[in-house]
N, C-alpha and C positions, 0 to 999 in steps of 0.2 A: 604832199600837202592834202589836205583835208577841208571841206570846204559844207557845212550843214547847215538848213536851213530848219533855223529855231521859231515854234510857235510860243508865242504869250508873251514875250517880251516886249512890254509898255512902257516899262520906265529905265532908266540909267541907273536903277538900283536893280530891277532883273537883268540888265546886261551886264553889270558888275559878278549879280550872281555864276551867272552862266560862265563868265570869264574866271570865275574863283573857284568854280567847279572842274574845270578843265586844269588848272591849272595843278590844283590838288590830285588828282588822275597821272597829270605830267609834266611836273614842276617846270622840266625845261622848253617844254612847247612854247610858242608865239602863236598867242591867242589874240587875234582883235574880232571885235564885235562890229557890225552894221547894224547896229539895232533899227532904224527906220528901216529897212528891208528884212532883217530877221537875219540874215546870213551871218556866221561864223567862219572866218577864216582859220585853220591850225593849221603849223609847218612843225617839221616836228616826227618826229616816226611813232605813229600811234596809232591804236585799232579803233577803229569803227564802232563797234560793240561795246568796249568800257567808255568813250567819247557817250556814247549814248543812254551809258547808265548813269556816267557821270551828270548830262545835263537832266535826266530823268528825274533824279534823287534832289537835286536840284529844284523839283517843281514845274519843269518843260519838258515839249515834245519836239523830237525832231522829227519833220514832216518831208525832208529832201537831203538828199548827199551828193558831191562830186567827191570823187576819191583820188582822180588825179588830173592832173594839165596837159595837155599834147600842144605845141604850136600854138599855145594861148586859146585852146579850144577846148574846153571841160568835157571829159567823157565819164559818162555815166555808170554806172559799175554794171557789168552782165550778170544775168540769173544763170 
């Protein structure tokens, strides 16, 4: 699971965006949007990098990621 936090989404027509751009990237992903938080949930086995050109090209910025769940506790990706 994949979990990014999307800047600029103001309306349920940029969260639809966002969700139509992932979805075109990875037809089969489960994409739901949090748009009043910004967060993006994807489950799904998908990269990072095209999730992030996808919402790029899109018209947004991803400003945060979680890449995976441990025990219900988000771990960060390491440098």
């Amino acid at each position: 699971m994949l979990k990014i936090k999307v800047d600029g989404m103001t309306c349920d027509g940029c969260a639809r965006s966002v969700s139509r751009a992932i979805n075109t990237a990875y037809p089969r992903a489960k994409v739901a949007v949090d748009r009043p938080s910004g967060w993006v949930t994807i489950e799904g086995e998908v990269e990072l990098v095209k999730v992030g050109e996808a919402v790029t090209t899109a018209g947004f910025a991803v400003s945060e990621t979680v890449t995976s769940w441990v025990e219900g506790q988000a771990q960060l990706p390491r440098s």
